[in-house]
N, C-alpha and C positions, 0 to 999 in steps of 0.2 A: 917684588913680592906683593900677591895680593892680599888687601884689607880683609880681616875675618871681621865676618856680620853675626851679628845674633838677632835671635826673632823680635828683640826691642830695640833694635838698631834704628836711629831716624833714617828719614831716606835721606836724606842731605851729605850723609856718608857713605854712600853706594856712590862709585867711580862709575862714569859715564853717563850719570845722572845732571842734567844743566839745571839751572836754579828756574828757569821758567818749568821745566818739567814738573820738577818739586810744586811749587806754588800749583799747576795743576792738579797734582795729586792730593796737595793738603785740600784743595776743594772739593773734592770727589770723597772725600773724608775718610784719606790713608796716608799718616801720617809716619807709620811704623813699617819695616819689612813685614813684617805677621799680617798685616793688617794688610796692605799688597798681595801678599801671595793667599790671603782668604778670599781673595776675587779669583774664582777661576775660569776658564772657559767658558763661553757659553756655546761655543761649537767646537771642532776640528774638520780640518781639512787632511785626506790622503794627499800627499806628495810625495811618496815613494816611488809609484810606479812611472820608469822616466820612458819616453819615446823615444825615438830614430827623427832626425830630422825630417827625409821625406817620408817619413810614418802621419805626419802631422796633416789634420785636416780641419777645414773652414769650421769656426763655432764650437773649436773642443778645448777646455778649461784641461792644460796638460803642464805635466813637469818634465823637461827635459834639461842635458848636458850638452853645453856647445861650447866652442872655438872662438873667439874673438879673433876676424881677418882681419878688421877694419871701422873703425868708430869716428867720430865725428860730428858737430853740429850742421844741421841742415835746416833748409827754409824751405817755407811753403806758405800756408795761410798765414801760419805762426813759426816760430823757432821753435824746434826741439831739436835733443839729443840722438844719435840714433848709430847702434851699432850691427854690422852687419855681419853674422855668426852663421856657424856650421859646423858637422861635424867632425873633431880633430881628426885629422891626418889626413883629412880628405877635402883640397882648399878649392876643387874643382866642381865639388857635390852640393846638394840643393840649399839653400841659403834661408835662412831663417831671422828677419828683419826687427830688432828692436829699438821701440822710440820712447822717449821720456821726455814729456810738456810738463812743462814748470816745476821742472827739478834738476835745477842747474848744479847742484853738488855731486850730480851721478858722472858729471864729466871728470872729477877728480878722483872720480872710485875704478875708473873703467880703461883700459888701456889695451892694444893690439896685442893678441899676445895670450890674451890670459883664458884661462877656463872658468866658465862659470853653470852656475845649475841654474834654471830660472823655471817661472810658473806662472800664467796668467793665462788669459783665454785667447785663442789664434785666430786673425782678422784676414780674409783673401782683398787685399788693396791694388787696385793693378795690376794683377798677377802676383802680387809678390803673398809671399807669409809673414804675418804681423803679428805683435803684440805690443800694442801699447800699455805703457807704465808697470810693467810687469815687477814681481816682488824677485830678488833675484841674490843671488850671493858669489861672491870671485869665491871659487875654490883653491885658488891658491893663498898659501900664508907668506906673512911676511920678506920670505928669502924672494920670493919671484919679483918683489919690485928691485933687487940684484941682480937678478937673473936677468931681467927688462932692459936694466940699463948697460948691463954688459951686449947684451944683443946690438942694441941701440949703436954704441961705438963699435959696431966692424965686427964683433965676435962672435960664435953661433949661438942661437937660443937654448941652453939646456933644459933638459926634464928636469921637473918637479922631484929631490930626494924622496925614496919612498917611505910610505907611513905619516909626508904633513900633509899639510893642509888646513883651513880654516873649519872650525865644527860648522855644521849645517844648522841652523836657527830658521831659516822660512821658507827652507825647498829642502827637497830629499827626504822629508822626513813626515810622519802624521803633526803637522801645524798647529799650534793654538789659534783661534780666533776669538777677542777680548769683547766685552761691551765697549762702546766708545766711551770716552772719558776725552770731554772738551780741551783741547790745546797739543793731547799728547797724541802722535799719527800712529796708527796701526801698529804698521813695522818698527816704532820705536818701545812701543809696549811692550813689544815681544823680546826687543834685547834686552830692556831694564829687567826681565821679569828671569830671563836667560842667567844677565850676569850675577843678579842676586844668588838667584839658587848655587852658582858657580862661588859667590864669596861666602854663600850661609854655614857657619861651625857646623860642621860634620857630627859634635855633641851636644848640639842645644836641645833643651829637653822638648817633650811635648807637651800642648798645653792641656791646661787641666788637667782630670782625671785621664790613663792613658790607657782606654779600655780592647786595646788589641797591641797588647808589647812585642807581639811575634812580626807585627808588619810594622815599621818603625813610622811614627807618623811623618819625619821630614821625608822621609823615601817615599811615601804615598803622595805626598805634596809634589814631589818633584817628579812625578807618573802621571799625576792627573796632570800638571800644565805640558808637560815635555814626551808624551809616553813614547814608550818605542815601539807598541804596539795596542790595536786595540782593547785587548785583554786586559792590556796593564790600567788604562784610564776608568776602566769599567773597576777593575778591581778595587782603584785608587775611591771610588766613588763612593764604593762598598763599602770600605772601611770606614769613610767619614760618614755616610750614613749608618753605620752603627753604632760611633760616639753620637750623630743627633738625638739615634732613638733611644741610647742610655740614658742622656743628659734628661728627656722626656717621661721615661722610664721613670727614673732615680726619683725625679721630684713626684712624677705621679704615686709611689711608693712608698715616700717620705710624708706627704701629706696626708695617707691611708693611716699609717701609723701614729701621725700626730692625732687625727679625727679618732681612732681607735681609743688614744688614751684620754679624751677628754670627754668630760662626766655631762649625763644629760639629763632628760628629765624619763620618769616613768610613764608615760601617758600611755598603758594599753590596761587599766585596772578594773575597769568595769566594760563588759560590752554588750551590756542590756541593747543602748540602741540599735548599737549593729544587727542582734540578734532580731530586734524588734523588726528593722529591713526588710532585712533577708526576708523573715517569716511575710512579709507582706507582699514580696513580690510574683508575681503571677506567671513565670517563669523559673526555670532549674540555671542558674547558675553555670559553667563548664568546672571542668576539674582543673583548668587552667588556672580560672581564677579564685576557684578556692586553696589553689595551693599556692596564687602569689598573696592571698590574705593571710596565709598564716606565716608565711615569710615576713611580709611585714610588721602582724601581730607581735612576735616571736620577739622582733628589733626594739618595736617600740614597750616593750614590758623591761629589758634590758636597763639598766643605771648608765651604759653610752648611749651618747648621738647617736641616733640613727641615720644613718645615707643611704639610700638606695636607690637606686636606677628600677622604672615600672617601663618594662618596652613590651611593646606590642604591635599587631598589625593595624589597619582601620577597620573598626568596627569590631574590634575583640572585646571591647566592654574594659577597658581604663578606668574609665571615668566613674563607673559604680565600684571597681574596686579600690579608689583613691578615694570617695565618698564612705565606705567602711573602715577605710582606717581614720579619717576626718571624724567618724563616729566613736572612735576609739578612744580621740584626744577628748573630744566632747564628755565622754562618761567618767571622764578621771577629771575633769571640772578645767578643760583649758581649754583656750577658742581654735580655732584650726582656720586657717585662711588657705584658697587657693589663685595663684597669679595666672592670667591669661595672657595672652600677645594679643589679641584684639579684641575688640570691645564685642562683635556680634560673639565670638566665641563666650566671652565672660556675662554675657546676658543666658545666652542657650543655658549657661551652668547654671548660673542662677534660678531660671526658670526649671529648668530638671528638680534642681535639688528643693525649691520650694515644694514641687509636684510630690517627691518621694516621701517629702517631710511633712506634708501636709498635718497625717495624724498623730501628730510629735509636737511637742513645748520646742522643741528649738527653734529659734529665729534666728532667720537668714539675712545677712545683708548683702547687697551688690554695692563697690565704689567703685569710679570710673573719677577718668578726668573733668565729664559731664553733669554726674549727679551721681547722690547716695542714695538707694532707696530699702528699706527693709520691709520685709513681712507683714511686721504689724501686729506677732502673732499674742500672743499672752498665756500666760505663766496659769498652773492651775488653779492658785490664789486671787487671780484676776489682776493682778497688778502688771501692768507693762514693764516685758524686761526692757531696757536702756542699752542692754550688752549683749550683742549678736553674739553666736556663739561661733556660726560657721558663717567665713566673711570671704566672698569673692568677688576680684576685682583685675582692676589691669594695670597698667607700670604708673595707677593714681597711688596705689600700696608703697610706694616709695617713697613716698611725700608726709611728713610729718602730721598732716592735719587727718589723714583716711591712715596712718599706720596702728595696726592692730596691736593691742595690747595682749598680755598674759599669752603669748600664743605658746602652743604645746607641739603644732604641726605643721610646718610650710609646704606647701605640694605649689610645682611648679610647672605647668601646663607647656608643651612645647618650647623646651628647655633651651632647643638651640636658635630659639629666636630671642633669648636674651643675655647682653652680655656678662660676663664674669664678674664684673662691678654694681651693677645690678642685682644680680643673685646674690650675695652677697650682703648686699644694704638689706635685700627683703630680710634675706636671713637672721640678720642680726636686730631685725624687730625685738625678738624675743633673746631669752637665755638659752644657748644652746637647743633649740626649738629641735624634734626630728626633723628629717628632711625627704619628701618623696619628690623624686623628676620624673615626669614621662615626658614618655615624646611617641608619637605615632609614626614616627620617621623610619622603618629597621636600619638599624646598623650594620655593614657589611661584617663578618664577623672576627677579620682581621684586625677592625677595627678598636673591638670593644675596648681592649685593654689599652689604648692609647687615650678615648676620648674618655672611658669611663672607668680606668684602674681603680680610681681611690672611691669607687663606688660598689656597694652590692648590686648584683644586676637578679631583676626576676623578668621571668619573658612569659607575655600569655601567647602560648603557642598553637592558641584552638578559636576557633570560632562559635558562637553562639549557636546554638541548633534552630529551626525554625526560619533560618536566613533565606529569603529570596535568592533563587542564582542566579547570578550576573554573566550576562556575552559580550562581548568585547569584539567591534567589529572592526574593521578599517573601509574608511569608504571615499569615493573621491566627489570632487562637487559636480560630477556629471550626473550622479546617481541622486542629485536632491531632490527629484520628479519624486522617487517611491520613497524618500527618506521623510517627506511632508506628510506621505498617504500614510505613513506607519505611525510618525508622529500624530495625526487627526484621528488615527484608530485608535491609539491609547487613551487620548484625551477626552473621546467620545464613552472609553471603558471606567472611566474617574481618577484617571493616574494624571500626574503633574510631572512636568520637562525642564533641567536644564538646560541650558544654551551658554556654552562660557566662548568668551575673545580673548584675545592675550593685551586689547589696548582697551583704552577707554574711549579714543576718539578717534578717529582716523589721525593717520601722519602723513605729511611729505615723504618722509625718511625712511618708514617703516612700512612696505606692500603688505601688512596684516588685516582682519578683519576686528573690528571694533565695537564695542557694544553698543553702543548708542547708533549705530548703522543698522548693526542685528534687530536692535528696537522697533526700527521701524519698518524693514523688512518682513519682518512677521505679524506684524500689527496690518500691514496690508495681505498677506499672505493667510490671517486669521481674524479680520474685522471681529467678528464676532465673539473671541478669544479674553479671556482675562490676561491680559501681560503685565510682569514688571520691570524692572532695570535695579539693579543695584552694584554697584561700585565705590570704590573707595574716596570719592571725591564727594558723595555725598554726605551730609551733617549726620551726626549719630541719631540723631529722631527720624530720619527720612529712613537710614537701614534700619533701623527699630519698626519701622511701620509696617515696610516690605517684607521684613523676613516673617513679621507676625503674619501678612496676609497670605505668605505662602507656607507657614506654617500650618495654620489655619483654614486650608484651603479654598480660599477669596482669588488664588492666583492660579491660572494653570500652567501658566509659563513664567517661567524668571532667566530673562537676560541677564548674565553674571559677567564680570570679569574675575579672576582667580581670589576674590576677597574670601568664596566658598570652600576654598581647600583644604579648612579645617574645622571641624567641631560641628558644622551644619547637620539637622538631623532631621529628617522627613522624610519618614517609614512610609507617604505616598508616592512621593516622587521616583518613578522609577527607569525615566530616563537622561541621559545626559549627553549631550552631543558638543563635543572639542570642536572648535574653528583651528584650522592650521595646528593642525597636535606639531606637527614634527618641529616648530617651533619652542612647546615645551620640552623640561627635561622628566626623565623617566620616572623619577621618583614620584616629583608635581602630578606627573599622569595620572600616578597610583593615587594619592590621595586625592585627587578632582574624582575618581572614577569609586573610590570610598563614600560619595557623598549618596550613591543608590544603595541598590542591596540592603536595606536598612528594613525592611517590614518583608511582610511574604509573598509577596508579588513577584514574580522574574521582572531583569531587569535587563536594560542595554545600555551600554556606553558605547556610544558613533565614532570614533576618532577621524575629524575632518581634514585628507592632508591630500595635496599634490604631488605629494614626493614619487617617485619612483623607486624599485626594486634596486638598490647599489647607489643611491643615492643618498649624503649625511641627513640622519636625521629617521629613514625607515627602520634601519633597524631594532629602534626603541620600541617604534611602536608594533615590529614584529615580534617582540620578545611580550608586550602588553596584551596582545590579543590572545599569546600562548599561555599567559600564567596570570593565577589571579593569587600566586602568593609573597609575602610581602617583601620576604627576607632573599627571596630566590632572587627579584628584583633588582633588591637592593645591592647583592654582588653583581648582576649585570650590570646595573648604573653604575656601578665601580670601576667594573672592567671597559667600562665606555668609554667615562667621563674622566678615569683616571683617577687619585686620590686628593688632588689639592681641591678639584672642583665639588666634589662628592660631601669634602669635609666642610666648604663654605664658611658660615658662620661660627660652626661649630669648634673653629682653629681659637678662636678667641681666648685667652690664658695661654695657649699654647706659645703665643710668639708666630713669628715667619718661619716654615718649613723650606728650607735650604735645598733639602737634598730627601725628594718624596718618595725616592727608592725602597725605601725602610717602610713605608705607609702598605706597600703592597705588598710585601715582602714577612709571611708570617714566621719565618724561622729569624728575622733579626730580631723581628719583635719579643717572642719568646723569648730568645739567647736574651735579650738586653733584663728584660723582666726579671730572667732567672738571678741574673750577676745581680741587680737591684736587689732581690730578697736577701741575694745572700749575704751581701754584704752590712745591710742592714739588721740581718740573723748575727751575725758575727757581731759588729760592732755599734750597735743603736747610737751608743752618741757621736759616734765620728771621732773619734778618738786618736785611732793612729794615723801615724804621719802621713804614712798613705793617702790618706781618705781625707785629709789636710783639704785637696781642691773642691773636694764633694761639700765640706762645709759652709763656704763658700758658697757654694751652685744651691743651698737649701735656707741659706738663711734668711733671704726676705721670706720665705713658709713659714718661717716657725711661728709666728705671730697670728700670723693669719692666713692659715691653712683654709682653702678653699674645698667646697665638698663637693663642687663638679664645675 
């Protein structure tokens, strides 16, 4: 009788399991059956479809049923095993040769006589058809070694009774193929994994929450490792990526509603300065961004925390509308700080925002790792304030000594360049502070409720009027004759040129072009030329100097590498030409190519590639030169790159994404969403039995609910 397993069964009690196996899997850190069978696949192989002996030809990885006439050890360079097969009933017909080096126990599995299914790739050796070390299984059960030995003594071979036979485990059938796991061989992964599901209680519940009771989770388990068909492992797939994207869901949902009920501050009570802005700037606004100002407004007048997600395209104007609600916190008497990811970014702001604020009492500070600098400005009474009101800075805001007090409003500049632990520490500067993220990234928009559920989202979905138009060309380095002359016309008109490389210095390893090569390439190609260089290896006063000289127009040229890809703003510059684009990804395109179009000049972005038409890598940048907008993009970068790549950094609180099917896939996402509401409509605290495993799955949130 066999031993019944349950999903917490050690493996030390699975039969067939040897104690070194064990001790490998305790290393590989599967200690439990559950814990084994959550490894699954990372491929399959078909072995269904079986050949004809002389069907078989030189180089074809095939499954076929043979005869055993004749087996035996044989020599040659080395010892091996080697049996000499055919089709049954036919001992006269084409012969199909198997050998096995250094698997002396196949001698004791293999005997005259018997039928077997086998599978591995077929070798022409001296005429003959080979496969070595082939995966293989005796199709007979048990009775046939009776059968054998009655042969043996003088008696005729009988058929096999109909209906046995051995189950098919690694021919005949669609095959698992494991990750390796050191000690344990291929084909033995495959039986331990076989005879588990063979001992696992028919009743063991599923774990956790069981958010598909119609397909039973151990029946989807034993589909995905064993399917009988391909539909089945795809569907098996499906399922478990629909508990991922619940489990995902549920906390995203759970954390919304904690963030919901907890009390904040009112910072939106006076908005003199806002108004004061607005009225000063020499420009109309979009209706974009007036309507995500009053979204925000709206939040921050509100007695909850405010969260919200500000998304936008590059160059939609973010930045003044995250500076309106900064003015909001400001006139209800509390500081507003905003965090950058890099330091030339959190200078640019700084520098904006003292520009806009010039004729205003507020003082601005900038903190950096490098230095604090403020204003300086002074109060009507003449007394110097000591207390910035609007403080912007970069991950120095973390650090006790630059952390701002009394804050009212956290805005956090290119959100998915910092981690969850991070956002978090800034956040909790203050008491319940609002909270605004942007990111100039779009979001695919299958997305949104995965990365950003427990956030309001507002999206400025227009561009500024007055914008330079941008062309987007593709050109190759044959064309750099007329690409110089068009660049010398611009520069001779008063326009200023990027030049970005994807390295900083040449490499061995890497055939790209580098910036510090670009440097001096064009330095001899425009002696007469203002050039700069700026890269990330430089000290923060060397990029402080550059960017002011090409701010300022002191540079006509700025050799870059990608440090540009965010927040640069130089409404002269209006060209930018990519070394090796196919090299970047589509998104990076869009924002290097964000950094023109900025004043009213037309503008060009070069994309410099080799690639050829059907070659990886063009078709990004044929989707680049067709669209200049941001979100349209941002589903092709999806549909390229897939979703694990697309979400990058931005997985961070999420955990590891198992099973990505669910990322692309907007009806699980939804379905899982909806169950999420609804069961949290029902029963907020978690209360019944049911929902026992969900409690669980939220309780490290409760505490410290994160707001993106």
């Amino acid at each position: 009788m066999k031993r019944v397993l349950l999903p917490d069964s050690r493996l030390e009690l699975v039969s067939g399991v040897s104690p070194r196996e064990v001790q490998a899997f305790h290393a590989a850190g599967c200690d439990t059956v559950a814990e084994l069978l959550r490894h699954l696949p990372r491929r399959y192989e078909d072995r269904r479809n079986s050949l004809a002996v002389h069907e078989l030809q030189d180089g074809e990885a095939v499954c076929v049923r043979v005869h055993v006439y004749s087996c035996g050890w044989r020599y040659s360079y080395k010892r091996y095993f080697e049996a000499s097969t055919g089709t049954e009933g036919d001992p006269h017909g084409v012969r199909l040769y198997l050998r096995w080096f250094n698997m002396p126990y196949v001698a004791k599995l293999l005997a005259t006589g018997m039928n077997m299914s086998v599978y591995g790739k077929v070798r022409l050796y001296g005429g003959k058809l080979t496969i070595s070390n082939p995966d293989f299984e005796v199709m007979d059960d048990e009775e046939a070694g009776h059968r054998l030995v009655a042969a043996a003594m003088g008696g005729p071979l009988q058929p096999p009774v109909e209906g046995q036979g051995a189950p098919q485990v690694h021919t005949g059938r669609i095959v698992p193929i494991y990750r390796n796991v050191p000690g344990i061989a291929a084909r033995s992964y495959r039986s331990i994994v076989w005879n588990i599901l063979e001992q696992l209680s028919p009743g063991a519940p599923a774990p956790g929450y069981d958010v598909a009771p119609a397909y039973p989770y151990w029946q989807a388990v034993r589909d995905a490792h064993f399917p009988e068909s391909e539909e089945a492992h795809k569907k098996a797939r499906m399922r478990f990526a629909l508990g991922e994207c619940f489990v995902q869901q549920f906390r995203v949902a759970w954390r919304r509603m904690q963030v919901k009920e907890r009390p904040g501050q009112i910072t939106a009570t006076d908005p003199a300065y806002m108004d004061e802005l607005l009225a000063t700037l020499p420009f109309e606004m979009t209706h974009a961004q007036k309507r995500c100002i009053e979204e925000i407004r709206n939040d921050m007048a509100a007695p909850q925390q405010m969260n919200r997600l500000l998304q936008g395209d590059v160059g939609s104007g973010k930045t003044l509308v995250a500076l309106c609600a900064m003015l909001l916190a400001v006139g209800s008497g509390k500081v507003a700080a905003m965090i950058a990811p890099t330091q030339i970014l959190a200078e640019q702001h700084y520098r904006n925002f003292c520009r806009l604020l010039a004729h205003t009492d507020i003082k601005v500070s900038l903190r950096t790792s490098d230095h604090s600098e403020d204003t300086g400005l002074q109060l009507d009474n003449g007394i110097p304030d000591s207390s910035p009101r609007i403080i912007v800075g970069t991950h120095a805001l973390l650090y006790k000594k630059h952390r701002p007090t009394n804050l009212g409003l956290a805005v956090i500049d290119e959100q998915h360049k910092f981690g969850v632990e991070q956002r978090e520490k800034f956040i909790a500067s203050g008491e319940n502070p609002d909270v605004l993220v942007m990111t100039a990234t779009p979001i695919p928009r299958t997305l949104t409720l995965t990365l950003y559920g427990d956030l309001d989202v507002s999206i400025i979905d227009e561009l500024p009027a007055n914008r330079g138009e941008i062309i987007t060309a593709l050109r190759s380095p044959a064309n750099m004759k007329r690409i110089v002359a068009f660049i010398s016309q611009q520069i001779q008109e008063g326009r200023q040129v990027y030049i970005v490389s994807p390295l900083v210095e040449e490499s061995d390893t890497r055939k790209q072009t580098s910036a510090i090569s670009e440097l001096s390439r064009w330095k001899e190609t425009f002696p007469d030329k203002r050039i700069g260089l700026l890269h990330g290896r430089l000290t923060a006063e060397e990029k402080e100097r550059v960017m002011l000289d090409f701010n300022h127009g002191r540079l006509d040229i700025l050799v870059s590498t990608t440090v540009v890809e965010v927040g640069v703003d130089v409404p002269n510059a209006n060209i930018m030409m990519i070394n090796d684009a196919d090299t970047f990804g589509l998104s990076q395109l869009h924002q290097l190519r964000g950094r023109i179009g900025r004043g009213v000049h037309k503008s060009y972005c070069i994309l410099l590639s080799k690639s050829k038409p059907g070659e990886p890598g063009r078709e990004k940048l044929d989707i680049l030169c067709r669209t200049l907008n941001g979100f349209e993009i941002a589903e092709e970068d999806f549909r390229l790159r897939g979703p694990g790549d697309v979400l990058g950094t931005a997985q961070s609180g999420m955990g590891a994404v198992e099973f990505p099917e669910w990322l692309a896939d907007a009806r699980l996402i939804h379905r899982a969403h909806r169950e999420a509401l609804a069961i949290l409509s029902e029963d907020p605290g978690l209360l019944s039995p049911r929902h026992a495993p969900l409690r669980g799955l939220v309780e490290q949130d409760t505490d410290t609910a994160v707001t993106c």
